[in-house]
C-alpha positions as CSV (number, residue, x, y, z in Angstrom):
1,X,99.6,124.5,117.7
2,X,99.0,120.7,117.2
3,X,101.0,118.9,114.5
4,X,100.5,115.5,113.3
5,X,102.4,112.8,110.8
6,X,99.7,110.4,108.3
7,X,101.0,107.7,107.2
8,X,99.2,105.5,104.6
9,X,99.4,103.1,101.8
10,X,96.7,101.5,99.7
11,X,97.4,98.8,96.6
12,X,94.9,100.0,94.2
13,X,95.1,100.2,90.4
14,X,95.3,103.8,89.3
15,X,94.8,104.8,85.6
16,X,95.3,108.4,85.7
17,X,98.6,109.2,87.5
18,X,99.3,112.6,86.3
19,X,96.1,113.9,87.0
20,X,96.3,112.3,90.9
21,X,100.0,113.9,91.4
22,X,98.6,116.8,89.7
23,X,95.8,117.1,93.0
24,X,98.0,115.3,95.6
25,X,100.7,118.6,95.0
26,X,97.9,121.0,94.8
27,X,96.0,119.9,98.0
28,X,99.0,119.2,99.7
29,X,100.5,123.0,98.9
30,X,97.0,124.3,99.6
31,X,97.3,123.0,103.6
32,X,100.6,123.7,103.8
33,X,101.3,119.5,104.2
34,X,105.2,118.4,103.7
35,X,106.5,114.8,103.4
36,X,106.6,112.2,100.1
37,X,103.4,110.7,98.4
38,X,104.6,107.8,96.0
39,X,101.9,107.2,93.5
40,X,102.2,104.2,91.0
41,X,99.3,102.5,88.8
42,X,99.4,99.8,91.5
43,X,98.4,102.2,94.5
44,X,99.7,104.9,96.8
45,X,101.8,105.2,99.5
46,X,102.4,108.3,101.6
47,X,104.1,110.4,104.8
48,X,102.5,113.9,105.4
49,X,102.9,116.2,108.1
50,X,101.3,119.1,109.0
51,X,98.6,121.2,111.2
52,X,96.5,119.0,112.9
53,X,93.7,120.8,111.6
54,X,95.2,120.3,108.0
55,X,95.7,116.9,108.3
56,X,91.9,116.3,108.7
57,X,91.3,118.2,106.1
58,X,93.3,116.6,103.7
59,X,91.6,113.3,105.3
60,X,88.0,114.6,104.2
61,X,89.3,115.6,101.0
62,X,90.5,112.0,100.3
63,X,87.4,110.7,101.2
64,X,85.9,112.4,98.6
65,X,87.7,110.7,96.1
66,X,86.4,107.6,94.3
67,X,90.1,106.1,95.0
68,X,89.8,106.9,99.1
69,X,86.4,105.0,99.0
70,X,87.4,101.9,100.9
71,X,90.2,103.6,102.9
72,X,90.1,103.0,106.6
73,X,91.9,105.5,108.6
């Protein structure tokens, strides 16, 4: 098995908190991801590890969101 660590930050303004820590926790359970996502109305910043395989996941899951849209990874 191949593990990986993501590391990322983005400052972007963020109206709905609850409902993004809400997702971040579920996604994050969902592919078994461990590490700290800080989430704030002036962006996010996180450390995840995981399953290789889980991290990209969770990578094409974030590119789905309208927040993610201008992430480079």
């Amino acid at each position: 098995m191949k593990y990986s660590v993501l590391l990322f930050y983005k400052y972007i303004h963020i109206d709905n908190l609850d409902d993004l820590l809400k997702s971040q926790r579920e996604i994050c359970e969902r592919l078994n991801l461990k590490g700290r996502t800080i989430i704030a109305k002036e962006g996010i910043n996180s450390t995840l590890g995981g399953l290789s395989e889980n991290i990209h996941k969770y990578i094409e899951y974030m590119n789905g969101l309208d927040l993610a849209k201008n992430f480079i990874w």
